[in-house]
NUMARFI-650385 format. One line per 3 residues: their letters; for each residue x, y, z of C-alpha. Coordinates in pm, whole numbers. Example, Ala and Ser with C-alpha at 12.3 -4.5 7.8 and 13.67 -1.06 7.14 Angstrom:
% NUMARFI-650385
as> 1230/-450/780  1367/-106/714
END
This chain:
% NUMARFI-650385
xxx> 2745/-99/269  3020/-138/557  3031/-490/657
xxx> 2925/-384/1046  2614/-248/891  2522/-527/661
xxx> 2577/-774/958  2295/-547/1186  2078/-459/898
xxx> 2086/-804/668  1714/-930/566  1736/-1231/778
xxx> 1734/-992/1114  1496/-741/971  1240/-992/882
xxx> 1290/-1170/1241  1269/-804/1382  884/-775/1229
xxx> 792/-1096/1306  846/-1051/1667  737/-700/1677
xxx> 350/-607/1735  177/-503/1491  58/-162/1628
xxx> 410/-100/1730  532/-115/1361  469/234/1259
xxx> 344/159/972  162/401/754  11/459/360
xxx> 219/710/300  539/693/126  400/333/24
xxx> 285/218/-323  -61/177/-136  -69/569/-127
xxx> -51/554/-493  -278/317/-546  -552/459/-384
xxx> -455/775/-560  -488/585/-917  -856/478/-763
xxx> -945/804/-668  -871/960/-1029  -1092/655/-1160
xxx> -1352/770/-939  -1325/1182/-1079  -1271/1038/-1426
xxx> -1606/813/-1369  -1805/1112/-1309  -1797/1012/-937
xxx> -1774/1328/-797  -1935/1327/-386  -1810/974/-280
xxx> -1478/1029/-56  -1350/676/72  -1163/668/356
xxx> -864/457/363  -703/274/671  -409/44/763
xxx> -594/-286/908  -573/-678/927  -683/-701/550
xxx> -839/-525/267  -1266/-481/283  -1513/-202/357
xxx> -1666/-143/627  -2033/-267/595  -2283/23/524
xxx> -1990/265/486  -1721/419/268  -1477/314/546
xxx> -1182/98/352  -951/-128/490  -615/-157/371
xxx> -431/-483/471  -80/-370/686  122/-664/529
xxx> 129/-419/205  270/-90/366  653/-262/379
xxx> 851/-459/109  970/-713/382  628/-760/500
xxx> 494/-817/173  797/-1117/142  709/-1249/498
xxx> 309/-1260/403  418/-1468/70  589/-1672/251
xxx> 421/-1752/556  50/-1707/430  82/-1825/89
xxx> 29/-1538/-144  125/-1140/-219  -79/-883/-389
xxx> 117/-760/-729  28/-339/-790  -143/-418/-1013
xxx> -397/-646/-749  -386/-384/-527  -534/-142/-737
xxx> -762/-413/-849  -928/-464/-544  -927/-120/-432
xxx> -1209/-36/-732  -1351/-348/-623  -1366/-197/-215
xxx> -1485/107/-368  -1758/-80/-545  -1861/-166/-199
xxx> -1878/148/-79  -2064/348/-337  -2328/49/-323
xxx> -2344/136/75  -2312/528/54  -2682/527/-183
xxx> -2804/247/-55  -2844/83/-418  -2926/-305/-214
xxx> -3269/-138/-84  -3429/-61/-441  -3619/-295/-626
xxx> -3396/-320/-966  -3109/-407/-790  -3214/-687/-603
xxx> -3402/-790/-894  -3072/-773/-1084  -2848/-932/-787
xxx> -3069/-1164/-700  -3077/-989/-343  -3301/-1274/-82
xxx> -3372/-1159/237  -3143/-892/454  -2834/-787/211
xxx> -2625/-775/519  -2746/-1050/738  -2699/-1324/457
xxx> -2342/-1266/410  -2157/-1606/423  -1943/-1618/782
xxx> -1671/-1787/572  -1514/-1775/260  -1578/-2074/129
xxx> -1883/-2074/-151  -2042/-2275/-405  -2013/-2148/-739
xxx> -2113/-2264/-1113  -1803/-2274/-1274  -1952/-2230/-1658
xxx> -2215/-1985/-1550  -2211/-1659/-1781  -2445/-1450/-1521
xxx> -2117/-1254/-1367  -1819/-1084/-1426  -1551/-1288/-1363
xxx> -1248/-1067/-1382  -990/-1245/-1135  -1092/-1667/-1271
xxx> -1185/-1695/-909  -1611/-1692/-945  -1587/-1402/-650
xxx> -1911/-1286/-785  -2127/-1537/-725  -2044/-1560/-350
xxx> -2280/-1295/-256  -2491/-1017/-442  -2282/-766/-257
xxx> -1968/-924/-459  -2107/-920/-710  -2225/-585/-759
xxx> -1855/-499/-612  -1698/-689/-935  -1933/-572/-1165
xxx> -1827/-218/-1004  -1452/-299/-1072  -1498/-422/-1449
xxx> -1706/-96/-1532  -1443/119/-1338  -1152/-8/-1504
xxx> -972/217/-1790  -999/34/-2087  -1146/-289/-2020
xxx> -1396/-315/-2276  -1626/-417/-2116  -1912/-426/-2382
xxx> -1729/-600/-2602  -1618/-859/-2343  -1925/-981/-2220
xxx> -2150/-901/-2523  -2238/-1243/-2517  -2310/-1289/-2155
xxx> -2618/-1091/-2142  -2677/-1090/-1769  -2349/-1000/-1707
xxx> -2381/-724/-1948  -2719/-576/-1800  -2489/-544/-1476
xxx> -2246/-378/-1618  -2495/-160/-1792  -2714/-97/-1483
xxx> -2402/23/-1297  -2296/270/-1623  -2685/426/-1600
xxx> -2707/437/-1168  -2348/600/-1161  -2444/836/-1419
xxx> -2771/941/-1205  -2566/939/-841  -2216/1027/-893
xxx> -2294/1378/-842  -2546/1364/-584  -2431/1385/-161
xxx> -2421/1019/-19  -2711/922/181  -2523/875/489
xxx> -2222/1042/708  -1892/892/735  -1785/804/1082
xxx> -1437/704/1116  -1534/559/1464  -1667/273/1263
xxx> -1294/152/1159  -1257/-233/1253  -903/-362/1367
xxx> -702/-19/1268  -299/-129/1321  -225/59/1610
xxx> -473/-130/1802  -414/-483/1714  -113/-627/1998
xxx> -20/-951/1831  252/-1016/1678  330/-1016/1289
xxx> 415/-1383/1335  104/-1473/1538  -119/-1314/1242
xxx> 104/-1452/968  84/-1817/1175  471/-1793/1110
xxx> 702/-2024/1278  1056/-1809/1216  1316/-2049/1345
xxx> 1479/-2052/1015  1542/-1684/1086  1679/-1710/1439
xxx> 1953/-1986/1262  2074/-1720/1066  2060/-1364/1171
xxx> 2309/-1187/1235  2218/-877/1424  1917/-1006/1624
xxx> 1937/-786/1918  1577/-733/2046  1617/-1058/2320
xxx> 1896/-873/2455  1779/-542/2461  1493/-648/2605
xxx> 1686/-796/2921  1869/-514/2988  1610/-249/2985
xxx> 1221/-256/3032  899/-186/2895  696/137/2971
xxx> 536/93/3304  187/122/3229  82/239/3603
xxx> 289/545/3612  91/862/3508  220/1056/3223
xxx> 402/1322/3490  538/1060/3727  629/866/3399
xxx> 897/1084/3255  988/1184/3670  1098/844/3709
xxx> 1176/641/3400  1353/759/3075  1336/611/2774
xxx> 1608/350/2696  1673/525/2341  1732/884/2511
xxx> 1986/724/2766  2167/507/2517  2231/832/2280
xxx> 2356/1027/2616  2617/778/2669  2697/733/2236
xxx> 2996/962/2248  3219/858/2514  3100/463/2455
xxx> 3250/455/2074  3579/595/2184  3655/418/2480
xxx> 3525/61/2342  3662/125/2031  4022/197/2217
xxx> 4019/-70/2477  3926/-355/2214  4115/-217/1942
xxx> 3875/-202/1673  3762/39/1445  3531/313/1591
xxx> 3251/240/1305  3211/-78/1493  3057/29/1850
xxx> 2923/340/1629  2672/108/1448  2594/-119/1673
xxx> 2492/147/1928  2246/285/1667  2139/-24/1597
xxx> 2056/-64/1990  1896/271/1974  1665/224/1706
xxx> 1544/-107/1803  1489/59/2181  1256/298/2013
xxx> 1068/51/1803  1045/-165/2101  946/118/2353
xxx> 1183/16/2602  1264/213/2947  1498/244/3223
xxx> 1425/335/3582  1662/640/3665  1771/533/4010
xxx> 1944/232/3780  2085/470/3520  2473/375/3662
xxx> 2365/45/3738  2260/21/3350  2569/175/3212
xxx> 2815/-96/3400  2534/-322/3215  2525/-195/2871
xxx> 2890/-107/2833  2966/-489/2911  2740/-603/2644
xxx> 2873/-360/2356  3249/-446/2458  3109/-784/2462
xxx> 2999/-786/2088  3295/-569/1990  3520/-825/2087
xxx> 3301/-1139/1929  3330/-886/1593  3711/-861/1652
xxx> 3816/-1211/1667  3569/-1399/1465  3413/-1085/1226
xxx> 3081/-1123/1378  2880/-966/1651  2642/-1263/1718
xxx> 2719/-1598/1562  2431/-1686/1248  2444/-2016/1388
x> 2394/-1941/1764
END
């Protein structure tokens, strides 16, 4: 890569980029991530199971669960984007390997197939999951819970004790044992004989359900905290304090960017909208051409160099949905062409367009 390019596009800037951007303004989706193939694995597990009328529906969210009483699954957003995944280890403390995702995916799933046939109103399983009082009203608010290290009553796939937080987790990592390929399971907990009757009880209910129509209907209306609604920031989720980031980025243009155009107007009406405001992206590529050649000539640099840093303005005026008014479009230009003659001449005499150490 050209050095202009790696300057604008090096993981210090790109990281400070999504922790300043919202998170519904990320564009962030499961496909083309591994989470697409994930849920694809869990969805052959599911056919191969015998599970043949449960459809989960999967959604980018604040974090991985299932919707209570419905096959509705969150996904968390922090695992649709390789920096993201980086900035959530670092900032929260921990990052989901493949093979985790998939992990808890059967274990969502679990949830959901519990929910779909409504398995926590009948008598054997609360017996079994020691259900007291409402199965959904007794949920711990937190996730902090006391658990018996040395009990052999649950599965305990993940050494965390997840299943004896709730019976609702623990039907969910029974689920995920007996859905696993290969995990033995008979054979590993042959000598926990509690565990085992779980395990057992979900081989004989899935082999009387999974081919009969859930019990309820799906309603997508019942998603909780999809991305594109949720306005703060990737740093305020993540708790992040970036500063380290600001030190040493090197094509950090959003502050900028943001001071020389504007934000959609949110009172205009869709016609009057586009009548008097254009987006900042649209004018910047109208004035590409003739920008590159006559920077490039007057500050006698390369033509690459106001080439890729006018992309990069472009595509960070898209992902940060900036505007101008069009009664300032010459206004603007006298604006705009300052700052990229500006930066061409910082990347002329010192081989940088902003300073790491600004």
């Amino acid at each position: 890569m050209r050095r202009t390019r790696q300057l604008l596009y090096q993981t210090e800037t790109l990281k400070l980029e999504l922790l300043n951007t919202p998170i519904n303004e990320l564009g962030l989706s499961i496909e083309g991530t591994y989470l697409e193939e994930a849920i694809a694995i869990v969805r052959a597990d599911l056919k191969r199971a015998g599970i043949r009328r449960l459809e989960p529906v999967f959604y980018l969210s604040t974090g991985y669960g299932c919707i209570a009483g419905s096959p509705i699954i969150s996904v968390g957003f922090y695992d649709a984007h390789p920096l993201l995944k980086e900035l959530n280890a670092e900032f929260r403390g921990w990052q989901y390997s493949e093979q985790q995702i998939v992990d808890v995916l059967r274990h969502e799933v679990g949830h959901a197939f519990c929910y779909v046939y409504k398995l926590y109103r009948t008598p054997e399983f609360r017996r079994l999951f020691e259900v007291q009082g409402n199965f959904f009203g007794t949920y711990p608010d937190t996730d902090e819970f006391d658990y018996n290290p040395w009990s052999r009553s649950y599965v305990n796939p993940n050494g965390d004790h997840y299943a004896q937080k709730h019976p609702d987790e623990d039907f969910a990592e029974t689920f995920c044992v007996w859905l696993t390929p290969r995990s033995g399971w008979r054979r590993k907990y042959k000598k926990r004989p509690l565990a085992l009757e779980k395990l057992s009880y979900v081989d004989r209910i899935i082999h009387d359900l999974g081919r009969q129509e859930p019990l309820i209907e799906t309603k997508t209306s019942w998603m909780y905290e999809r991305v594109e609604e949720v306005k703060e920031t990737v740093a305020q989720f993540m708790r992040a304090k970036p500063a380290r980031y600001y030190r040493k980025a090197t094509g950090y243009l959003d502050p900028d960017l943001k001071a020389l155009f504007r934000k959609q107007p949110r009172s205009a009406g869709r016609r009057a909208l586009f009548r008097d405001y254009e987006r900042a992206e649209n004018f910047i590529r109208a004035q590409k051409v003739p920008l590159i050649n006559r920077v490039a000539y007057w500050v006698g640099v390369d033509s690459v160099v106001p080439h890729d840093l006018i992309d990069k303005c472009m595509q960070r005026a898209r992902s940060l949905n900036l505007w101008i008014a069009r009664e300032q479009r010459e206004k603007k230009l006298m604006e705009f062409t300052a700052y990229i003659t500006t930066l061409c001449v910082n990347y002329k005499n010192t081989g940088y367009y902003l300073r790491p150490d600004r």
